[in-house]
Structures are given as structure tokens and as C-alpha cells.
N, C-alpha and C positions, 0 to 999 in steps of 0.2 A: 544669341550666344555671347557677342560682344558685351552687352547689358549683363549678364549676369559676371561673365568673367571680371568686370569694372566692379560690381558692388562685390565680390570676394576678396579682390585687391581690397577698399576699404574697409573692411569688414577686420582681412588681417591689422591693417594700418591702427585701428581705435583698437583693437587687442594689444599689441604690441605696446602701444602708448599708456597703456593702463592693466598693468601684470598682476596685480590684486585684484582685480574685477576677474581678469583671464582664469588666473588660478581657482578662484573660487568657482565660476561659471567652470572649467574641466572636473573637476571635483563633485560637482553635480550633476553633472553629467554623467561621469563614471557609477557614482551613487544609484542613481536612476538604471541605468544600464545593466549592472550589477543586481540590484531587485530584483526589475523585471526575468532577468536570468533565473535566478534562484526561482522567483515563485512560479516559472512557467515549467522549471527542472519539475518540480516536486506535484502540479497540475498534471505533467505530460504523464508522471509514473504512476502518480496513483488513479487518478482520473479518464485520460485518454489511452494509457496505452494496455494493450489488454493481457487477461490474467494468461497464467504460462501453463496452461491446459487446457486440451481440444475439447472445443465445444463449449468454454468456460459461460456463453449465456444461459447454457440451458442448467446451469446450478441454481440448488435451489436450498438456502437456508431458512429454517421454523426454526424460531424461539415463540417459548412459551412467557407469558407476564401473568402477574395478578395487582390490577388496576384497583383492586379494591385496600390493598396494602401496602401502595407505593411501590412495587416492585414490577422494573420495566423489565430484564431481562432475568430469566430461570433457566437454570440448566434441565436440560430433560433428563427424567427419571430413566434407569434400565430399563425397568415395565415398562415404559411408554414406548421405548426404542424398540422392545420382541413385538408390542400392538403396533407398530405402525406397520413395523415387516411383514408382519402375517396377512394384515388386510389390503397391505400397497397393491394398487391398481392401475396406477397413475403413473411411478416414476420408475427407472428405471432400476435402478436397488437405494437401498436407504444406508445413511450410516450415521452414526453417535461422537462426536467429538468434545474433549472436556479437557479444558485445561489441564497440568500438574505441574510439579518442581520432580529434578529426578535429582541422586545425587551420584556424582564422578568421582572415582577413586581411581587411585595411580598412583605411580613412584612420587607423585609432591601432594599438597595437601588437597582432601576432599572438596567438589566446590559444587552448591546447587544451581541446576541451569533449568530454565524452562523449556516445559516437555507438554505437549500432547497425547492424550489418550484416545486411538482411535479404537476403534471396531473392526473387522475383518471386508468390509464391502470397501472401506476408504476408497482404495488403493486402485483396485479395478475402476471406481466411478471415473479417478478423474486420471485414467490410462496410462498408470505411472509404470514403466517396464520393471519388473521383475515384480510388481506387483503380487505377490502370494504371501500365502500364510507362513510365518515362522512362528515357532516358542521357545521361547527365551529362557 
């Protein structure tokens, strides 16, 4: 314990003696510190920490492609969304989700925001309360 307390005494002493070395070695430090922060923030949320709906492993998204025309992701057809329901066997209900823009009006000016177009199973799947049917 003595030995190390001795090499932190000189450790301060050759800092001290040389405030440009000091400054710059704190400053990368803090750099470094600061990174790593940030990139484990943004690993922890998307990565390790889990989605905010029960049971969220047993979701299950299909997209369709056609590899033959460069196209990695397709939105599925409506058709394809009534076939899947009708013969599902396997999961517990299905549902269709597709981008949109919607647009807001109000007492100041209209403004478009991105929107979601679900289907009526959504809600139930991933046991959102008040989960029902409205029409708009």
C-alpha cells in the first residue's frame, strides 16, 4: 500500500511540473469517457434493453423481397394480409403495418407528420390497453 501511495505522489509531481502534457492527457481522457458513454447509451437502448411489450420475443415480422429485381424490402399486399389470416395456423393473429404521412390541422398552420397504418389485430397482439376497434 505504501508503494503505491509513493508512485501516486510522483505521478501527481511530473503532472504538476508539466500542465500541457496534464491538460491534454485530461482532455482525452474525458474524450474517451465521453464515447464510450455515448456509444454504450445508444447499444444499451436499442440493443440490450428490451422492446416495451410483453412477450416482445415471440414477434414476428415477414417482409417480402424480389431478388430478382434488386428489391430487398416490399410492402405486403392487402391480398396477401386476408391470405395469411385465413390460413394462419401457427401465430397467434397477424396484422399489416405500412407506413404514411398524415396531415395536422389546427388553429396554426397544417403540418405532415409520420403515421402508421395498422389493421385491427395491431393492438391486441402486442397487449396495448384499450386496445379496440375505433372509426374515425
Amino acid at each position: 500500500m505504501q508503494e503505491l501511495i509513493s508512485q501516486l505522489k510522483q505521478l501527481v509531481r511530473r503532472l504538476v511540473r508539466k500542465p500541457a502534457f496534464t491538460i491534454v492527457t485530461l482532455i482525452t481522457l474525458a474524450a474517451g469517457i465521453g464515447g464510450n458513454t455515448v456509444v454504450f447509451s445508444v447499444v444499451e437502448g436499442i440493443l440490450l434493453k428490451p422492446l416495451a411489450y410483453p412477450h416482445a420475443e415471440e414477434l414476428v415480422s415477414v417482409m417480402h423481397s424480389a431478388p430478382g429485381i434488386n428489391i430487398e424490402q416490399l410492402p405486403s399486399a392487402p391480398s396477401n394480409y386476408f391470405i395469411y389470416r385465413e390460413q394462419n395456423k401457427t401465430f397467434q393473429d397477424i396484422a399489416l403495418v405500412t407506413r404514411d404521412s398524415v396531415s395536422i390541422t389546427g388553429v396554426s398552420e397544417p403540418e405532415q407528420v409520420p403515421a402508421l397504418l395498422v389493421t385491427d389485430g395491431l393492438l391486441p397482439i402486442l397487449e396495448i390497453p384499450g386496445g379496440h376497434r375505433s372509426v374515425f
